[in-house]
C-alpha positions in Angstrom: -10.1 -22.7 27.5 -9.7 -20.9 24.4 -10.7 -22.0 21.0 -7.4 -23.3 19.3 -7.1 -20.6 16.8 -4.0 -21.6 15.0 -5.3 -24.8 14.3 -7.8 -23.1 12.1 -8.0 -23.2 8.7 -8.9 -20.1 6.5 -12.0 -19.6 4.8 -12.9 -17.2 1.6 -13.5 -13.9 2.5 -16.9 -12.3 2.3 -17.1 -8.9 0.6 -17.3 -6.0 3.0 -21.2 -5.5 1.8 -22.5 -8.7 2.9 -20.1 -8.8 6.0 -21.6 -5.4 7.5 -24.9 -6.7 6.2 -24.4 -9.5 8.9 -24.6 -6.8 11.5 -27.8 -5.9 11.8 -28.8 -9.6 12.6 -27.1 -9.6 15.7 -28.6 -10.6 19.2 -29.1 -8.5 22.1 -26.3 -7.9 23.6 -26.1 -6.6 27.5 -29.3 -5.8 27.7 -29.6 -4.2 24.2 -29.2 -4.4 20.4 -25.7 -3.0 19.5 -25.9 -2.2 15.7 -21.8 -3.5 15.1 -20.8 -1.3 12.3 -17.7 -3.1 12.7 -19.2 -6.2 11.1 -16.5 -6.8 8.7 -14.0 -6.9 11.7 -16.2 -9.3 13.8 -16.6 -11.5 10.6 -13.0 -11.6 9.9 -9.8 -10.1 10.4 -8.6 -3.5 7.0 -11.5 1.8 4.5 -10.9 0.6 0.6 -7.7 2.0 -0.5 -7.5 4.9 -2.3 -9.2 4.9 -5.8 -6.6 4.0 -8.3 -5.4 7.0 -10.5 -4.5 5.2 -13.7 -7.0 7.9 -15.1 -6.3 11.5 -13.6 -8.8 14.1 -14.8 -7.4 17.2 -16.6 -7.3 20.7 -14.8 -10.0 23.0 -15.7 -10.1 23.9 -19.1 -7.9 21.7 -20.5 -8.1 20.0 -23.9 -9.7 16.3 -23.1 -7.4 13.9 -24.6 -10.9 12.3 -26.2 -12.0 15.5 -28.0 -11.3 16.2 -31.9 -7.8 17.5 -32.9 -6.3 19.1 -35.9 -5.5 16.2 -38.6 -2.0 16.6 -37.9 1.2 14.8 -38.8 1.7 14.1 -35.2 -1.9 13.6 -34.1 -2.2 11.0 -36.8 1.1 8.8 -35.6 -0.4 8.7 -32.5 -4.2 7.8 -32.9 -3.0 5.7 -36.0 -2.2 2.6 -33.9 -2.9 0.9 -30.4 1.3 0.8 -29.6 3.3 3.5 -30.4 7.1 2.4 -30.9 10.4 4.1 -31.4 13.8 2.9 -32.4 12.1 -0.4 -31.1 11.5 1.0 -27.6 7.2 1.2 -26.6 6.0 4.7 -26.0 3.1 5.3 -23.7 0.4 6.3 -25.8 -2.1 6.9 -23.2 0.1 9.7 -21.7 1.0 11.0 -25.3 -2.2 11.9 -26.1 -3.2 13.6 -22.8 0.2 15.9 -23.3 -0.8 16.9 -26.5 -4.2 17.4 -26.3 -3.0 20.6 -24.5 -1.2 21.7 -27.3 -3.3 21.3 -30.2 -1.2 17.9 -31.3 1.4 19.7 -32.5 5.0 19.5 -31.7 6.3 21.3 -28.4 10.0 20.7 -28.1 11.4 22.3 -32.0 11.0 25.5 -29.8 11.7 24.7 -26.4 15.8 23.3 -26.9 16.4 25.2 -23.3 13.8 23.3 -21.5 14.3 20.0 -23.2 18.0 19.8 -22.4 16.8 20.7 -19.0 14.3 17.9 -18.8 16.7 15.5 -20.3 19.9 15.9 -17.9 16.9 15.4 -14.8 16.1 12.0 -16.9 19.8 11.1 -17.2 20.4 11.8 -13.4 16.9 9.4 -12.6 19.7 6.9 -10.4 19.5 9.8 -7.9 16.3 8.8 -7.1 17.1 4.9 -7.1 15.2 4.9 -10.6 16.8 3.1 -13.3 17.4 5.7 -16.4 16.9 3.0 -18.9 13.1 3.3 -17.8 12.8 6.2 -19.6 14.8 5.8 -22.9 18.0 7.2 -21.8 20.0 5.4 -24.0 18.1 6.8 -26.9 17.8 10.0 -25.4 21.6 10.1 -25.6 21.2 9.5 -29.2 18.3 11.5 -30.0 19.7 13.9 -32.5 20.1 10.5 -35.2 16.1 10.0 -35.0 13.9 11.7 -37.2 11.6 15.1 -36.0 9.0 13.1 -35.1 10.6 10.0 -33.3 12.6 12.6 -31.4 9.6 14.9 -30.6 7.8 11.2 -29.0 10.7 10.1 -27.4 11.0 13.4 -25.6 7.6 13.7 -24.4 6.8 10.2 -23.7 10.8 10.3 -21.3 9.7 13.3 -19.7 5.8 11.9 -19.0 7.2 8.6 -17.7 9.8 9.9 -15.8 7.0 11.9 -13.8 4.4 9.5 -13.6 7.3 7.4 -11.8 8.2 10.1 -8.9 4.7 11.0 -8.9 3.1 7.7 -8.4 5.8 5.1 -8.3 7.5 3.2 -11.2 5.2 0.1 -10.2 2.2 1.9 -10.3 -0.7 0.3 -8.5 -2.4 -1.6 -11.5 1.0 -3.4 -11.8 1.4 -4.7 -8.4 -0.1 -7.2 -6.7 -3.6 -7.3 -5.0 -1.3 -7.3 -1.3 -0.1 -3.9 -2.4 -2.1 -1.3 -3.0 -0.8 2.1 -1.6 -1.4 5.0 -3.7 -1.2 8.3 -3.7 -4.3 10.8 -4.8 -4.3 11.6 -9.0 -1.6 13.4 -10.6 -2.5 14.9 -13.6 1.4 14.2 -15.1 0.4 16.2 -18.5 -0.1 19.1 -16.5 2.7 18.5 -14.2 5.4 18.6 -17.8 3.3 21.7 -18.9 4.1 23.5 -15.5 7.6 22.9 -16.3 7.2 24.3 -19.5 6.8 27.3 -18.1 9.1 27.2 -15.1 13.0 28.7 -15.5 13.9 25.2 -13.7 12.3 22.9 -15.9 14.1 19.6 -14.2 13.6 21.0 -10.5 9.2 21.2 -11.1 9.4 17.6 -12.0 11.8 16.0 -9.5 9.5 18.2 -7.0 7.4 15.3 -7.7 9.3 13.2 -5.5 8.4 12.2 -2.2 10.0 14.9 0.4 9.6 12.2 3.4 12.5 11.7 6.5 12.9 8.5 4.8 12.9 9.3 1.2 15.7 11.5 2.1 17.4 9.8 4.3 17.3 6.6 1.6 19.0 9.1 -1.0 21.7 9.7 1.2 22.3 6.1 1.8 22.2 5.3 -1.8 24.7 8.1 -2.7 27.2 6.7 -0.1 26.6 3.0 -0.8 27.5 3.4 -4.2 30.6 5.9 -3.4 31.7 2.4 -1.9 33.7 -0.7 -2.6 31.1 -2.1 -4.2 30.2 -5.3 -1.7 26.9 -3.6 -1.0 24.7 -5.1 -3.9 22.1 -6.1 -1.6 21.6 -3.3 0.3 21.4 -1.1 -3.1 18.7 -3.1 -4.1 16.9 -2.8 -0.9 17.3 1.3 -0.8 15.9 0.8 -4.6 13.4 -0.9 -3.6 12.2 1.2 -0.6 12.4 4.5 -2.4 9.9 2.8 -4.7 7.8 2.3 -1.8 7.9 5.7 -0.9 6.8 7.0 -4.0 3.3 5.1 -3.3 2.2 7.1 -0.5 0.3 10.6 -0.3 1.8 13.6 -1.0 1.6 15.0 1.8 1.5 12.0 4.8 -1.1 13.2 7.3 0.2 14.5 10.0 -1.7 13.0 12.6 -1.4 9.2 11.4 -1.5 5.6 12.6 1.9 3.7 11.4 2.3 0.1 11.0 5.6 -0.4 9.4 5.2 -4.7 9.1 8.4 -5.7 8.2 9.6 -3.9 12.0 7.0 -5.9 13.3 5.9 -2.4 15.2 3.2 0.3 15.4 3.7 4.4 15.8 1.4 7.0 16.2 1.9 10.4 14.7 0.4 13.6 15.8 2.0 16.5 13.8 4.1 14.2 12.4 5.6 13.6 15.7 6.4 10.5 17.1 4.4 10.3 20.6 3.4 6.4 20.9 5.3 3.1 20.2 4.5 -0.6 20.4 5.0 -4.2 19.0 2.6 -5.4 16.9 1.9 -9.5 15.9 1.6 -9.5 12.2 0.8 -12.2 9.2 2.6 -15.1 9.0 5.3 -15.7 6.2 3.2 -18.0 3.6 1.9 -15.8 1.5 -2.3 -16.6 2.4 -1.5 -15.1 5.6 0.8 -11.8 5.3 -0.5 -8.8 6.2 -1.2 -6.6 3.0 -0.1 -2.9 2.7 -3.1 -0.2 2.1 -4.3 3.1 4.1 -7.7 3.3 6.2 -9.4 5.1 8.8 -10.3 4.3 12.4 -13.6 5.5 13.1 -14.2 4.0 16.1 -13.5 1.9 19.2 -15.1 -0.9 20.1 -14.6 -2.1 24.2 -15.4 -6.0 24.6 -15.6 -7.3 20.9 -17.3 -10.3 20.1 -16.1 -12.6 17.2 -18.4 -13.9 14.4 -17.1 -16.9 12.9 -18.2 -16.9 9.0 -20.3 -19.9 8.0 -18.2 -21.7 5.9 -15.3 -21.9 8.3 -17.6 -22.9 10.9 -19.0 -25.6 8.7 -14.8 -26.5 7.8 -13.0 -26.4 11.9 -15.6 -25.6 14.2 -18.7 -28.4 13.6 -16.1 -30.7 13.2 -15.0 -30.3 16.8 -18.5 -30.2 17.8 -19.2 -33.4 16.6 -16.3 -34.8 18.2 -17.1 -32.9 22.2 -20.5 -31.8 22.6 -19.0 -29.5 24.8 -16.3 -27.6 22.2 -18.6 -24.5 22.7 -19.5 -23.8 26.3 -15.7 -24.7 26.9 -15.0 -22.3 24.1 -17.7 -19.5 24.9 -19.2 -20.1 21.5 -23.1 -20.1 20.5 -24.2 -21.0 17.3 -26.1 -18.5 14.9 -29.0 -19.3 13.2 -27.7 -18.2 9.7 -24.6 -21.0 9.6 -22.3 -19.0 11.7 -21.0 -18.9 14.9 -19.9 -16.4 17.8 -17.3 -16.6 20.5 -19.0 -14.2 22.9 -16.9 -11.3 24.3 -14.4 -11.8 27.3 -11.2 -11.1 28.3 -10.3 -15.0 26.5 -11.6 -13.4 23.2 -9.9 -14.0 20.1 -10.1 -9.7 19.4 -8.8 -9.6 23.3 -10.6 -7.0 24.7 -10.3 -3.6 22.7 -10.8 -3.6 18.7 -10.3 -0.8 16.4 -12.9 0.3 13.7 -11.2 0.5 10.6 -13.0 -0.9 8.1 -11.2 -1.9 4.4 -11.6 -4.1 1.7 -8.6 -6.9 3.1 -10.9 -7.2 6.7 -7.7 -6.5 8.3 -7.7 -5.0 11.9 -5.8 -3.4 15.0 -6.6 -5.4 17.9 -5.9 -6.8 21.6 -5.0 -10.4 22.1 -5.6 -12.4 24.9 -2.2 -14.5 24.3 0.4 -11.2 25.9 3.3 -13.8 25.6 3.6 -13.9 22.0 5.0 -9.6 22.6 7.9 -11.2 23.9 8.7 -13.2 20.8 11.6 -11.4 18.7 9.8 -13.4 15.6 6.0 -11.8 16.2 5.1 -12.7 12.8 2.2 -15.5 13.8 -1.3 -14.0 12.7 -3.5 -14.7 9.6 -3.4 -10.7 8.6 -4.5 -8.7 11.2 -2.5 -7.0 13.3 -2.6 -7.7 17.3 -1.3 -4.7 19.3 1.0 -4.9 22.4 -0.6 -1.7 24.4 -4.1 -1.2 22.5 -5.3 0.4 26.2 -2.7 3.4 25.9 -3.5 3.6 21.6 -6.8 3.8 22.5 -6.5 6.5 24.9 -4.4 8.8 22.6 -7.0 7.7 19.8 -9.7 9.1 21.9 -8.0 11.7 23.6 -9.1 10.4 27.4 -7.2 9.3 29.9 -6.6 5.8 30.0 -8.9 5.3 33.3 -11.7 6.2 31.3 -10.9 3.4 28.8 -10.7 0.7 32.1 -14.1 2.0 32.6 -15.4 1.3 29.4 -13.9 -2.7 29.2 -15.1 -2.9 32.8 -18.5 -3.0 32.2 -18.5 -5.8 29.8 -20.6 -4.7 27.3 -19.6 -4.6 24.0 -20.1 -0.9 23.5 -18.1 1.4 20.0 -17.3 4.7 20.7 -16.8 7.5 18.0 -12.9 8.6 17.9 -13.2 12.7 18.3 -11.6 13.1 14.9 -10.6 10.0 12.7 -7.3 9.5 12.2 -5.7 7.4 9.0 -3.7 4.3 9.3 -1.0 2.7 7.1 -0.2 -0.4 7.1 3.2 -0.7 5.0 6.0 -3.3 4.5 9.4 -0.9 4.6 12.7 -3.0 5.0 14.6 -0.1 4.8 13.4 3.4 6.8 14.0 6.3 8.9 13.4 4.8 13.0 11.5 7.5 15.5 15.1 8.7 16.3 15.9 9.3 12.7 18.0 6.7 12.4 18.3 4.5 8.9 17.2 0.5 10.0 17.1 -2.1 7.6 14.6 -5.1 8.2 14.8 -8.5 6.7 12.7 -9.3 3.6 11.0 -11.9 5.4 7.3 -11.7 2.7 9.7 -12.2 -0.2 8.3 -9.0 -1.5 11.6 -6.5 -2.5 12.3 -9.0 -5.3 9.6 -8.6 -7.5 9.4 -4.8 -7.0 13.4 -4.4 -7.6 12.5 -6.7 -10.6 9.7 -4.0 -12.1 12.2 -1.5 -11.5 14.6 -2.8 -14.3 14.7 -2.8 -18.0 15.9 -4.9 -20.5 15.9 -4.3 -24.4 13.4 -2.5 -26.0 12.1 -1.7 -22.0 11.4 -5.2 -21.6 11.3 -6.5 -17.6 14.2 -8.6 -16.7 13.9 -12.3 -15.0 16.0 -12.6 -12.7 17.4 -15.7 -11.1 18.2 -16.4 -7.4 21.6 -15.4 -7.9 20.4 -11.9 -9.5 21.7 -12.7 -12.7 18.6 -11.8 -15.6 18.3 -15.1 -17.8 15.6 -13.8 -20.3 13.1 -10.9 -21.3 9.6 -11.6 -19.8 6.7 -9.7 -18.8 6.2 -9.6 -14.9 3.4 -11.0 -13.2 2.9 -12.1 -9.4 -0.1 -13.6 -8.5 -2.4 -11.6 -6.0 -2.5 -12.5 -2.5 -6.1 -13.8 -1.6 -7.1 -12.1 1.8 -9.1 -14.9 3.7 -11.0 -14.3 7.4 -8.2 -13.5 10.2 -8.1 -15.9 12.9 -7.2 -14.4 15.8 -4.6 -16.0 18.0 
């Protein structure tokens, strides 16, 4: 009988550190000591995601934005206070001083009309790209010719710079979301980006080049073009496209093109090679209440494991499983359990596993995995949404083969033996885990998925401005009631308990 796994409360999670640390106290297994580099895994149930970019370093031979400057009229206004505001609207003045840096802090658009016009129409047209123009001053941008020199000078850069930083990194940037979300493309050094466009005879078409180019970025810009053409009963799905562009714009420029896909919200797994679809499967995901949802980062499987075992972390053995103990002194031979000498616990490996019998190496900061299941019914289940995180894979046999590039034989071979045995993928590939309620299907076909993590609210939320580009509140019924700053509390990722 298997250990009642849904009846199991979460515990904290362990940093990855002290989780791998664990590893190297494990018992012989099988005749021999298997150093589980998968530690994290075994302990609980995702590589760190990409470093966040808030901070992009300059290209070679660049002005630093922290080096001396002229004592200039406009290097003044913009070291001379912590906020920068114009016409009553706040000015990034990190940005700011990056841009001119390069340029000896001196104004750069009293000679450039051409390319500002150029820059301003790409700001005005920002709805193309489900991006709200009020983000980037375009009221004020309409009006620009009332401010004085050096308002207008700050208002152009800091439209231009923002308007960037949003198709190059997302409107929502990472340090603005919450701890469930943190997708990310590599650095972007946006200064240089609006100085390439400077020099380019298309001005507008270097920075909306910016822009993801995915199927489904496009295929979202077409939908949002002919939703809006419409009668105008299609808030909803607006939102949703909105919202899904976003999402878009937080992934790497380019996606690799051999990949592992977990799209969440479908509730299913695809594997790319040349950015091909060639594998497809149903996956069991996080449950709805927010403690358990499956969080969206990138990692890498490194490895394989064949005939995982499960270490059960001390304090949620000392919470559920002693507990039991006390009350049947048989809760772990029925259970295949053995107690550890450091608190914890381990339900030895077998086909009645909690990881089933195949576990993918893919170590991250959330302790979130692909793996088997012993429980195959729960496939069948149109609602597959049931785990505490990690994510349970219909055919892990057949992704393991591709994975490994062996024929799926040679995988039976390995479980056979019963060992618990990792083995090195030939090259390892990335995985994604995202939440997408609106993409492009391996057909190429636009699907919408229910919201079901409550997540598209608070992102179509950030994506709005108010006066003086404060965030909106919104009530259920979408109507804003007042100007607030946004905040959603981060997720805490806890120890998956497999089901």
């Amino acid at each position: 009988m298997r250990l009642p796994w849904h009846t199991v409360e979460l515990g904290r999670q362990k940093s990855l550190t002290s989780a791998r640390a664990q590893v190297s106290r494990r018992t012989t297994i099988a005749g021999g000591t298997i150093a589980l580099a998968m530690a994290s895994m075994l302990a609980g149930c995702g590589a760190d995601p990409d470093p966040d970019p808030v901070g992009p370093a300059l290209k070679p031979g660049a002005v630093s934005a922290s080096a001396p400057h002229a004592n200039t009229e406009l290097g003044k206004r913009i070291d001379g206070a912590p906020d920068l505001v114009v016409a009553g609207e706040w000015l990034n003045v990190g940005l700011l001083r990056r841009f001119y840096a390069r340029h000896g802090f001196e104004p750069v658009w009293t000679t450039r009309q051409a390319q500002a016009d150029s820059l301003v129409d790409a700001v005005l047209r920002a709805g193309d790209q489900g991006l709200n123009p009020e983000l980037f001053h375009a009221d004020l941008l309409r009006r620009r010719s009332a401010l004085p020199p050096l308002d207008r000078e700050l208002l152009l850069s800091d439209a231009f710079l923002s308007y960037a930083d949003a198709l190059a990194r997302g409107a929502v940037p990472i340090e603005r979301r919450g701890d469930d979300e943190v997708l990310t493309p590599g650095p972007i050094d946006v200064p240089a980006a609006l100085d390439d466009a400077l020099g380019s005879p298309d001005p507008a078409a270097v920075i909306e080049a910016l822009a993801p180019t995915t199927p489904t970025y496009r295929a979202l810009r077409q939908a949002l073009q002919m939703y809006r053409s419409g009668n105008g009963a299609t808030t909803d799905r607006l939102r949703k496209i909105e919202v899904n562009l976003e999402r878009q714009r937080w992934l790497p420029r380019p996606l690799p093109a051999d990949r592992v896909w977990v799209n969440v919200a479908d509730e299913r797994l695809v594997l790319y090679r040349a950015d091909r679809p060639v594998f497809s499967t149903r996956v069991v995901v996080g449950e709805d209440v927010q403690i358990n949802q499956s969080p969206e980062f990138r990692a890498t499987i490194e490895a394989i494991f064949y005939n995982p075992p499960w270490v059960i972390p001390s304090d949620i053995v000392a919470k559920e499983i002693l507990p039991q103990v006390r009350r049947d002194p048989n809760y772990l031979a029925r259970n295949d359990m053995v107690m550890l000498t450091d608190g914890e616990a381990e339900q030895l490996p077998g086909p009645e596993a909690g990881l089933g019998l195949i576990m993918f190496d893919m170590p991250n900061r959330f302790d979130v995995y692909l793996h088997d299941t012993p429980d195959r019914y729960i496939f069948n289940h149109e609602n597959r949404r049931i785990s505490h995180g990690c994510i349970r894979v219909q055919d892990p046999r057949e992704l393991a083969a591709l994975l490994m590039r062996q024929p799926i034989d040679v995988i039976n071979q390995g479980i056979a033996t019963g060992r618990t045995t990792r083995h090195n993928l030939p090259v390892p590939v990335p995985v994604f885990v995202v939440y997408e309620t609106a993409f492009v299907d391996t057909d190429g076909a636009l699907q919408f998925r229910p919201d079901f993590y409550n997540r598209d609210a608070a992102i179509w939320q950030q994506l709005q401005r108010g006066p003086q580009g404060q965030v909106l509140t919104v009530q259920a019924d979408n109507r804003p009631i007042s100007p607030a700053p946004f905040s959603r509390p981060g997720t805490p990722t806890d120890h998956e308990l497999p089901g």
